[in-house]
N, C-alpha and C positions, 0 to 999 in steps of 0.2 A: 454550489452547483450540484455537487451530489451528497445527496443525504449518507452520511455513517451513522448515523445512529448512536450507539455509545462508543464509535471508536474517536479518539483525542487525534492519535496520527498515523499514517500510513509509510511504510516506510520502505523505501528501493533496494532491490538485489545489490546495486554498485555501493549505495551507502553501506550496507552489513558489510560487501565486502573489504569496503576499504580500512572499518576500523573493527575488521576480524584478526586474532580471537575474541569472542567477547563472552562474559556470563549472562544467561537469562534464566527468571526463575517466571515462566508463564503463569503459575497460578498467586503468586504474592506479584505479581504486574510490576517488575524490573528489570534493569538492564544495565548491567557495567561493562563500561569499553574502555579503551587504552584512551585515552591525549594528551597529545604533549606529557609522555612519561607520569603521567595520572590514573588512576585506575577514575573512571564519574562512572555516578548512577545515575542513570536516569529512573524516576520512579513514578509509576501511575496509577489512579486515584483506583481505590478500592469501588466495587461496582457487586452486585449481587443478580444483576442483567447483562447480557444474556447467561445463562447456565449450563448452555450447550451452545455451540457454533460450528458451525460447517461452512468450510469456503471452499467455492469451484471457479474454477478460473478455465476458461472457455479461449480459442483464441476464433477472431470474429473474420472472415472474409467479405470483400468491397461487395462481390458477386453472389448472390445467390443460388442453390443448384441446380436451378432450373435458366440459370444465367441472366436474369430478371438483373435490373439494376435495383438496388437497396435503396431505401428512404433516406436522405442527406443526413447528419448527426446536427442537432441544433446548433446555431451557431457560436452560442459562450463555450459548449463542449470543442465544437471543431478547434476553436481557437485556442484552449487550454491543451487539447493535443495537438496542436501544430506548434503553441511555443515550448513545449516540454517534449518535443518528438523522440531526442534522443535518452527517453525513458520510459516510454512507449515504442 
């Protein structure tokens, strides 16, 4: 439903926090965290796209500023943030 392009996976505030501290080495694309008294890696495929990236992250209001009501969100998106609400 939404394109990432070359991302594998996206990954939530509560999830990092819960199996923090962890090591990441952002440019060799891994990641070691604690379970179950383990150190895992998780490790991600080597890529040569993109070579720069910038993420903005926006937070979106119902209303618009002129109090306009906003164009509905299609309905596969409304219902993947209604059943994931409390992660949105």
């Amino acid at each position: 439903m939404l394109p990432l392009g070359t991302f594998d996976v996206v990954i939530g505030m509560d999830w990092l926090a819960a199996y923090s501290p962890m090591q990441i080495h952002w440019q060799e694309k891994w990641m070691a965290i604690p379970y179950h008294g383990q150190l895992i890696v998780l490790q991600g495929l080597p890529t040569s796209f993109p070579q720069h990236l910038l993420l903005h992250i926006d937070s979106v209001a119902a209303v618009d500023q002129a109090g306009q009501d906003l164009q509905p969100l299609p309905v596969e998106l409304q219902s993947l943030l209604d059943a994931y609400s409390d992660l949105f």
